[in-house]
N, C-alpha and C positions, 0 to 999 in steps of 0.2 A: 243549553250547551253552546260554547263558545263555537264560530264559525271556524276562526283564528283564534289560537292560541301559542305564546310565547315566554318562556318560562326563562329566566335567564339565558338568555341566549348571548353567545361572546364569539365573535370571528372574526379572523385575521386572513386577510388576502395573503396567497402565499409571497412569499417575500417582503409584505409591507412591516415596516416598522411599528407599528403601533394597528390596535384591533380598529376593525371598521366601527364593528358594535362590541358594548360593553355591557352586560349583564341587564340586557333587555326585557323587560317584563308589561305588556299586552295582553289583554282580551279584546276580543271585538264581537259582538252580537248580531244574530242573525236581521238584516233591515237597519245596521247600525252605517251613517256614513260618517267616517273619520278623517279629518285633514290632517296631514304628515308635512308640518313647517321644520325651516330650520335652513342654516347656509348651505354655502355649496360644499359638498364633502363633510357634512355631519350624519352621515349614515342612510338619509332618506331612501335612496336607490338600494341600498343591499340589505337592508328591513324586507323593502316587495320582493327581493330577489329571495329570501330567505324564504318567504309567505308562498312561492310557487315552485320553489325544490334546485331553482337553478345554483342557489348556494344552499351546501357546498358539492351538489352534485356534476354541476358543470363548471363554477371557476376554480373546484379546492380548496385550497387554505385550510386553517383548524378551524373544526366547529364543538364548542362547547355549550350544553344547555338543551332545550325539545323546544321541537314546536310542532305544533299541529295543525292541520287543516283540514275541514269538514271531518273530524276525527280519523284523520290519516295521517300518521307520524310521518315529517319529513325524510328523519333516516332510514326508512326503511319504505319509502315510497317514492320514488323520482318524478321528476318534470312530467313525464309522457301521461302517470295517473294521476297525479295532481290536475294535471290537465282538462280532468271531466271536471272537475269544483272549480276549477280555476280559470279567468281568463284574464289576461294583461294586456296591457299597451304602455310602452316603452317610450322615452324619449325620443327615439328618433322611427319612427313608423316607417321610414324607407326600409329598413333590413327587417321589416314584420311580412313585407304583402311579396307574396310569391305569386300569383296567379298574374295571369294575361289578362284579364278584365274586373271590372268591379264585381257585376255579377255573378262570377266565377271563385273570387276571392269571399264572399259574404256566404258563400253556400258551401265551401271546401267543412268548415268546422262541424256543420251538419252532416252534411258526408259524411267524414270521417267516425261519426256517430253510429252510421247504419240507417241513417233515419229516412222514412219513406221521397218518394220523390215529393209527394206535395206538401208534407212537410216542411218539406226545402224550401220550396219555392212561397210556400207562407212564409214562414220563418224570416228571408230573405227580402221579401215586399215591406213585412214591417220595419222590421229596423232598417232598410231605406229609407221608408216614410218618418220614422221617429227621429233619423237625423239629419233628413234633410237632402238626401244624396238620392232621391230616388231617379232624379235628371242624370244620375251619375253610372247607372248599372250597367250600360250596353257601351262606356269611354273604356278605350284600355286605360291602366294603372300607370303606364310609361309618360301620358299625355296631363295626368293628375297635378294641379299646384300642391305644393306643401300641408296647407291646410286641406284641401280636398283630401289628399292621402292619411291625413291625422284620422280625419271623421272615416274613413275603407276602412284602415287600421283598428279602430276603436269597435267600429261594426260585428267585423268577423270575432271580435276579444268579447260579445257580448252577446250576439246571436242565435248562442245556447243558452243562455239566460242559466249562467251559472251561480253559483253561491258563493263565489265570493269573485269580485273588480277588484284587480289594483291597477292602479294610474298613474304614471309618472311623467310630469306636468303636460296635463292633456288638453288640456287650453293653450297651449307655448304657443300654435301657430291657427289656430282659430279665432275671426273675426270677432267683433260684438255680440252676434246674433247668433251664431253657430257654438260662440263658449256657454251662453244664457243655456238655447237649447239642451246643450250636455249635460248642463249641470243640475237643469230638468229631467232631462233623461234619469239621470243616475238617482235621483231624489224618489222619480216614480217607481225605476227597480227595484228601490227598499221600500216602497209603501206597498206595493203591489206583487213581490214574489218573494218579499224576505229576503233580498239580495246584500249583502254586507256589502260596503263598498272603500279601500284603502284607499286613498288621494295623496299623491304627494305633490304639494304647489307653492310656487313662491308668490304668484301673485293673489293675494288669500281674497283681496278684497270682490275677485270673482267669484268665490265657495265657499267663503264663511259662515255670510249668514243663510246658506240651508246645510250645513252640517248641524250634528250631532253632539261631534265631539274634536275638540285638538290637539294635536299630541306633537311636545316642541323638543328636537333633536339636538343636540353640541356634544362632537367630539366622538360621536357612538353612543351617547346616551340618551335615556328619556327623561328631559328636565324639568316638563311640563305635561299634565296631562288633566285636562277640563274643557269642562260647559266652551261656545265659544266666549261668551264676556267676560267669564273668567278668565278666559285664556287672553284676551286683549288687555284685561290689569295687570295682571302680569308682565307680558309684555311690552307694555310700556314703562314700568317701573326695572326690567331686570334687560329683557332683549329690543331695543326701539325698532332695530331694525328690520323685526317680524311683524311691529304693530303696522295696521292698514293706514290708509292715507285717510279715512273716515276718522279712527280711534286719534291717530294723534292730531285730529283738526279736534278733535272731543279733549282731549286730553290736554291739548296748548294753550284753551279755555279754561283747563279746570274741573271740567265737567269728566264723568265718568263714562269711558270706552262703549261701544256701541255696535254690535258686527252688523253691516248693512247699511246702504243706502236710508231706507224707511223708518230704524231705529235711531240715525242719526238726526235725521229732520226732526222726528219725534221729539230728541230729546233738546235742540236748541230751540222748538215753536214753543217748550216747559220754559223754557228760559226767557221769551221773547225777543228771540235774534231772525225769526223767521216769521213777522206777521205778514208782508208783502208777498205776493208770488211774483212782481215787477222788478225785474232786476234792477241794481244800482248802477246809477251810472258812473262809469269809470273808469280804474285797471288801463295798466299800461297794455297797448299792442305790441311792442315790440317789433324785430324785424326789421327787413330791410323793403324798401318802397319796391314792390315787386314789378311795375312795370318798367321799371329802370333797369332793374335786372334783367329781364327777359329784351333789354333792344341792345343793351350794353355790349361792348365791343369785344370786354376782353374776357369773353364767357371759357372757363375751362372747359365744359362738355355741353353741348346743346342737339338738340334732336329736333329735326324739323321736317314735319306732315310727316310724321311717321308712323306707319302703318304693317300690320303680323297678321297673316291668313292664313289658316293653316288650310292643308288639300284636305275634302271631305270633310272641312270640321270650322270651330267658329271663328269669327276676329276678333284677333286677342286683344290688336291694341290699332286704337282706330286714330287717324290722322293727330297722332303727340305731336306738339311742337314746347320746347320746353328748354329753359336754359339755365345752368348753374355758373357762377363765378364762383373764381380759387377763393377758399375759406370759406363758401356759405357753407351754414349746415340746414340742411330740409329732409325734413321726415316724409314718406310717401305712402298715406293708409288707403283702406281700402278694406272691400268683403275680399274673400275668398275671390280666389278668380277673375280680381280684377284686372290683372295683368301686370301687378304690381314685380313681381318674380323675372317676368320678359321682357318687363322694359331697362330691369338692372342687365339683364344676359346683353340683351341691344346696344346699353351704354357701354360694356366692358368688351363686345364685341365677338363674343363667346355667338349671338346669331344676327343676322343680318335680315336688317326689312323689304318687306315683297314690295316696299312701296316707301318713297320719302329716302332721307338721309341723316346719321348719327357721324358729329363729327366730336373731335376735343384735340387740347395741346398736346397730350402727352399721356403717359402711362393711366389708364384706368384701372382701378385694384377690386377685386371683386371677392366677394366673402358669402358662399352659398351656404343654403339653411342648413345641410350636413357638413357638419366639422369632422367627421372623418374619414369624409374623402382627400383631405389636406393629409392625416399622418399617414408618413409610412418609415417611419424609423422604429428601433426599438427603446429608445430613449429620448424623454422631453429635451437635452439638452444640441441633440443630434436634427430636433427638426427646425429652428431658430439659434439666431445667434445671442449671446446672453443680454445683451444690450434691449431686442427685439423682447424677450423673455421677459426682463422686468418691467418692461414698458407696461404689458399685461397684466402685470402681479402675479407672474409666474416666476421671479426668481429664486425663490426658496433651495437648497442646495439637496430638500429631500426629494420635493416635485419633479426638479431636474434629472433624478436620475432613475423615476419611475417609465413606467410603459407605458405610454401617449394612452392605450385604451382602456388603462385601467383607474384614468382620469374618470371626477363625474362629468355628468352635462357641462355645466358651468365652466370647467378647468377645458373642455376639449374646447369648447367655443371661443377662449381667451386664448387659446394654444393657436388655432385657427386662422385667428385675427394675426396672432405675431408675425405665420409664414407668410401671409398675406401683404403686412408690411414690411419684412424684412427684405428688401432689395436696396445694396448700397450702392448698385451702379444708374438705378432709374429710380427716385424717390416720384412716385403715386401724385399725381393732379387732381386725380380722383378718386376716393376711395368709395366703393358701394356695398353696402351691408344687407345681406336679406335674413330678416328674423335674427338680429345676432345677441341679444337677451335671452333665448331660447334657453329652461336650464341656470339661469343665474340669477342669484339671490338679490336685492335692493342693496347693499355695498356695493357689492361688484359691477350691479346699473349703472353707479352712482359715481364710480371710477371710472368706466368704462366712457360713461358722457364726459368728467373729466375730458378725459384721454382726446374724444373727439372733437372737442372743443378747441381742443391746445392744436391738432392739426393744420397744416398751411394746405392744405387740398382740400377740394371742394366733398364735401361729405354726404352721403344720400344713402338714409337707411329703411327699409321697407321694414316696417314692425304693425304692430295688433295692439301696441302697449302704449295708452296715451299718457300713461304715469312717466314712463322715459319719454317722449318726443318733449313732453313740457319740461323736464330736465337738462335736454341738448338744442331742441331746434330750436331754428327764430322764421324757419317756414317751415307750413305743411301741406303738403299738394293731396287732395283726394283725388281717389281712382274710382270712376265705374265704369262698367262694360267696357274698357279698354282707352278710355279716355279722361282725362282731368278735366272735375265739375267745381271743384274749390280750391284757391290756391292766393295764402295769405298767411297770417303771423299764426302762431299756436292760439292765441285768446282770441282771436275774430273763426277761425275753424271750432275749438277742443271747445271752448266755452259755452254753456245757455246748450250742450245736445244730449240728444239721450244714450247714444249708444257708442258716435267719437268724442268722448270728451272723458275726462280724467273723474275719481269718486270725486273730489274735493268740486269739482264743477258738476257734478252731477246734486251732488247737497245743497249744494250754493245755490242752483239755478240758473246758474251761471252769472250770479252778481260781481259786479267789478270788474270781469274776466279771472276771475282768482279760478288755478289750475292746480296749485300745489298746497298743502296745510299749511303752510308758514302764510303764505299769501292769503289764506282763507283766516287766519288767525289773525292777521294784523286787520286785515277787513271787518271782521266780528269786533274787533276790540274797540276799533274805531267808533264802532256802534254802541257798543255801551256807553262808553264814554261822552258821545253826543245825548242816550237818553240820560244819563244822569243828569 
């Protein structure tokens, strides 16, 4: 018996012009993990919404078609009982965690259960321990980074160990280390409790290769549904912009698609592109001579011995000294926690350090991980001006006169970014981005770096995604414990590591410095061509 099941299922948000979903038809099997690809606004988010009763019991609209879960018809069962089968986590886990503390927030769902006191507090020890957050139980939720709050989030949505996860992109603001973990986690909860698990992710090439199954979305439909290799042929032959950065270094060769790291190497040591483990030498650096930078006079924003303590708790960011010029673009990675979040608040000025100094020219622009804290109109056209609006790829005359929150991921974060920049009386020296891929599909990446590229202001975005920084930057500053320990071009950081570096250097081994499949392709090719 299906965990989920979905029968033609067809809805329309009230007032939208055209159905979110269009005659949808799904199973999913108990232990079954499925990834849910597809752009931004092809359905992804109102599929989970559908799977856990909140459509159309909480936003409305017309619902035609059943669906079911753990055999409890949604029409005739809401959120509240769905609730026992069900657990989610959301795009934006800030509007998920209602408790004063971690600890408090991981134990409410058992609670609410009935379930005995030690119970709880079993219950609660593990899945700290399974994700890592168990340093995390006794911090309030208020003092929590983005990722830290992903991983509370996702906790309390699992902690009952229900029968059926859905997920909407739950890796957006977790580390290296803490996306592998999850997507460990979730791998074990279908080996080990029969846990069905719905994924919906744009960046696949983190959860491909331990899925199941792929099921690929356009327009409300389901247009694709297979194996993952399958689904990577496909893929590359009909949507490129869903294939991974592994498939189409696989595919630019010639060679047949690949989910994963491990299948990929496999399949070009078949070919003899990968007898060496010795990188090649070569690959441009790119980038600007960074210590030039850093003494250079006419730095837009610089911070110097700058130093975050909070009372009663840790240092966030221990003596920065760090300097941007107008036009550089530098990416700023980091695990969780690293301080990468307080040091954008610091530069925009939003908090001031217990210790050191943040100065700059002029306007710093700052763009937090929640996009909608920015709206408060009741119209896309009402919160930017149209100029700011198409900048984004939001000027469509339909999007413009929807409701800012009935935008996906994707659309709110571009919305975001507009209010961000639309100021005609101070144009931004600096603009700083935390997380702002969050939710958005490889186009819209791909635009987006565009976009920051063509800026006359100095650019500095805090991301997880080393697929984008090799798209836009030409530096990347690592963070740990609160202080920068690398700071150089994307191929001398991203290249030859295991956990910040891009798939395509992760395959390579970091030969040539190749970051991106076009660059790993021309590198391969170059090889054949000398063995012939």
């Amino acid at each position: 018996m299906s965990v989920l099941s979905l029968d033609r299922v067809t809805y329309s948000y009230p007032g939208a012009a055209a159905p979110a979903l269009l005659d949808v038809g799904i199973a999913v099997a108990p232990g079954e993990l499925v990834v849910l690809a597809g752009a931004s606004g092809s359905g992804k988010s109102t599929l989970l919404r559908v799977a856990n009763g909140l459509v159309p019991h909480f936003h409305g609209g017309v619902f035609a078609g059943r669906a079911s879960v753990a055999g409890m018809d949604t029409r005739e069962h809401g959120p509240g009982e769905l609730a026992r089968a069900v657990g989610t986590l959301f795009q934006d886990p800030e509007t998920q965690v209602v408790m004063g503390t971690v600890r408090a927030e991981l134990a409410l769902p058992l609670e609410n259960r009935g379930e005995p006191m030690p119970a709880v507090a079993r219950g609660v020890e593990e899945v700290a321990l399974a994700l890592g957050i168990a340093d995390l139980l006794d911090r309030p939720t208020a003092e929590l980074s983005g990722g830290e709050l992903q991983r509370v989030a996702l906790g309390a949505a699992v902690v009952g160990r229900p029968q059926l996860i859905l997920l909407d992109e739950p890796t957006s603001q977790l580390d290296p280390v803490a996306g592998d973990e999850l997507i460990a986690l979730l791998r074990r909860l279908g080996e080990d409790f029969d846990t069905a698990i719905v994924l919906a992710e744009h960046r696949l090439e983190r959860c491909l290769g331990f899925a199941d199954r792929a099921i690929a979305m356009c327009a409300g439909r389901v247009v694709c549904d297979a194996a993952p290799g399958e689904f990577l042929t496909w893929a590359c032959a009909e949507a490129p912009e869903l294939a991974t950065p592994g498939a189409r270094l696989l595919s630019g060769l010639g060679l047949a698609p690949a989910a994963g790291v491990k299948a990929a190497r496999s399949a070009l040591r078949a070919h003899g592109l990968l007898r060496s483990a010795e990188p090649i030498e070569g690959g441009a650096s790119g980038g600007p001579d960074h210590e030039t930078v850093r003494r250079a006079g006419n730095s837009a924003l610089k911070f110097d011995r700058v130093w975050h303590e909070l009372d009663r708790g840790p240092t966030v960011l221990r003596g920065v000294s760090l300097s941007l010029r107008r036009g550089e673009r530098v990416a700023l990675m980091g695990r969780n926690g690293a301080g990468k979040s307080t040091l954008l608040r610091h530069g925009a000025g939003l908090m001031r350090p217990t210790r050191g100094k943040v100065t700059s020219t002029g306007r710093v622009a700052l763009l937090l991980q929640n996009p909608t804290d920015y709206l408060v109109h009741d119209q896309v056209a009402q919160e930017a001006s149209p100029v700011a609006l198409a900048t984004v790829g939001l000027g469509d005359p339909g999007l413009r006169e929807r409701h800012p929150r009935d935008l996906s991921g994707g659309e709110k974060q571009r919305l975001a970014l507009a209010i961000v920049l639309d100021d005609p009386d101070q144009a931004a020296v600096v603009v700083c981005l935390d997380e702002p891929t969050r939710g958005m599909d490889r186009r819209r990446k791909d635009e987006l770096a565009a976009l920051l590229c063509e800026l006359d202001a100095a650019v500095l975005v805090a991301t997880h995604d080393p697929e984008f920084v090799a798209a836009f930057a030409e530096r990347v500053i690592l963070l740990a414990d609160g202080a920068p320990i690398a700071d150089g071009s994307p191929s001398e950081v991203l290249a030859g590591g295991t956990y910040f570096a891009t798939e395509t250097a992760r395959i390579l081994g970091g030969a040539g410095g190749a970051l991106r499949p076009e660059e790993g392709v021309s590198l391969l090719a170059a090889l054949l061509e000398v063995g012939a």
